[in-house]
N, C-alpha and C positions, 0 to 999 in steps of 0.2 A: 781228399774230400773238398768241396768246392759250394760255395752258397750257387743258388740259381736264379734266375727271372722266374717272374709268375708267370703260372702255367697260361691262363689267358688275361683279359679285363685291361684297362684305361690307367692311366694314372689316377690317383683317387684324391682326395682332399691333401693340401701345401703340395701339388705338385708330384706327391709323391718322397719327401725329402725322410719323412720318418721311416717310411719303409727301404730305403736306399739306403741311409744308416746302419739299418739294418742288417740287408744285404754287406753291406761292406765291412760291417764289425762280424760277420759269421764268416767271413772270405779270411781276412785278415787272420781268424782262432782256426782255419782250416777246419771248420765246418760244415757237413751236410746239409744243408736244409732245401724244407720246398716249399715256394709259396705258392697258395691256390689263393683266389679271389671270394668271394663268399657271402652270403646274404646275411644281414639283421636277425638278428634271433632275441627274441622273449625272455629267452628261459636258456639255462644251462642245460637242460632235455633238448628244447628245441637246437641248439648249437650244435649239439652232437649228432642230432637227429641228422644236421642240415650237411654235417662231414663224413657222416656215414661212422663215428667211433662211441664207445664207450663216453659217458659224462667226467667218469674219474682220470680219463684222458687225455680231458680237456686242463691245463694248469696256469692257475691265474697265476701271471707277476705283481705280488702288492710291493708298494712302497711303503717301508716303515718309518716311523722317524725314531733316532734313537734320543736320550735325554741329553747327550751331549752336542744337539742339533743337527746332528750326521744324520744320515740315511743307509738303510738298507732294503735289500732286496729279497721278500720272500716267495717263493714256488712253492705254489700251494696246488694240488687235483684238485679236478669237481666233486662234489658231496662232501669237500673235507674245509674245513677253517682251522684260519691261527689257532692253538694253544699258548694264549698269553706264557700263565705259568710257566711250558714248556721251553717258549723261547725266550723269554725272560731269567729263566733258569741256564740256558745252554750261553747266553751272552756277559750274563754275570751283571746284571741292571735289574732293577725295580719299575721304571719304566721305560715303557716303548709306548706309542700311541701310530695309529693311521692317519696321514697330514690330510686336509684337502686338497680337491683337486690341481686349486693351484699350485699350491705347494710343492705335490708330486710333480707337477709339470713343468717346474721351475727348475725341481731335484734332477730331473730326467728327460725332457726337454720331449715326451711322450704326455698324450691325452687321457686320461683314465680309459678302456678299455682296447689299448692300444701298447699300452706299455711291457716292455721285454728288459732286461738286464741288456741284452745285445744291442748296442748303437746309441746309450744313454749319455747323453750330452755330459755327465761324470760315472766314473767307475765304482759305484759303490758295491760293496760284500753283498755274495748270493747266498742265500741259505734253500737248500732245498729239501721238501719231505723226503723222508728215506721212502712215502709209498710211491714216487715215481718215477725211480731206479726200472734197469731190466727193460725196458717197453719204449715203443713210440709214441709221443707226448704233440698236442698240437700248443701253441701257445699265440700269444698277440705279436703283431709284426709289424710293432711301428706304424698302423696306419689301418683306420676304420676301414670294414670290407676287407680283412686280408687277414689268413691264420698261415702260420705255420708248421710245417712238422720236421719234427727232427727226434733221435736217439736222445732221449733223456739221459744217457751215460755219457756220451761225447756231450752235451752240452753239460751237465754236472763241470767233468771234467776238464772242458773248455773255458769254462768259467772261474775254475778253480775254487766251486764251492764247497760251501758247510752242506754233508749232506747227513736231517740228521731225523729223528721224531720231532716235528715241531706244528704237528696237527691231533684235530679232534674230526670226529663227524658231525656234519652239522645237525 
């Protein structure tokens, strides 16, 4: 299995360096992925609309921050959010909080809606919903304009994550 070029489209904003990170940390895990090029969307409805998949399909990579100043990575589906308690409970900490942008960008060297576990300037722990096991998952690819799709199992896997309940609906 072998990361790809996007299917069509320009290099997009820095040249392309977030998404090329990318690519090259999915090559390296021996990784499938595809990336297509992709319009703005509103809404997590219109996103899906605009990829042609399901919303719960769609899974955000948050940057968490932990109390000890570290960071992690959570894979969360569409229609679902953190469960504090949840993951607060599976890490063994009292707090976690969501850093800002900067912050995340600092952590992972990714722009808020752009950011992946794959290609982040450090390796922090991925913790994934156990709901997006089994199924093809699109995610952010390093770089505005550009989703990804890959096996939510081989990336689990590739990542060496926690895959575990760590969502609600929203």
């Amino acid at each position: 299995m072998t990361a790809s070029k996007p299917d069509d489209g320009p290099a997009g904003v820095n040249n392309g360096a977030g998404r090329e990170r990318f690519l090259a940390d999915a090559a390296a895990r021996g990784l499938e992925v595809r990336l297509v090029e992709r319009l703005a969307a509103n809404s997590l409805e219109e996103a899906a609309r605009i990829l042609g998949i399901e919303a719960a399909d769609i899974v955000k990579s948050l940057v968490v921050k932990h109390k000890d100043g570290s960071f992690l990575f959570a894979l969360i589906p569409g229609g679902r959010q953190i469960s504090w308690p949840k993951l607060r409970k599976l890490l063994g900490v009292n707090k976690l909080s969501l850093p800002t942008a900067e912050t995340a960008f600092d952590a992972t060297g990714y722009e808020r809606g752009t950011i992946t576990p794959l290609g982040s300037t450090s390796p922090w722990p991925v913790y994934a919903d156990r709901s997006i096991t089994g199924r093809r998952i699109s995610l952010g690819a390093g770089e505005h304009g550009y989703s990804a799709f890959v096996e939510a199992d081989a990336l689990t896997a590739a990542l060496d994550a926690v895959v575990a309940d760590i969502t609600e609906p929203i």
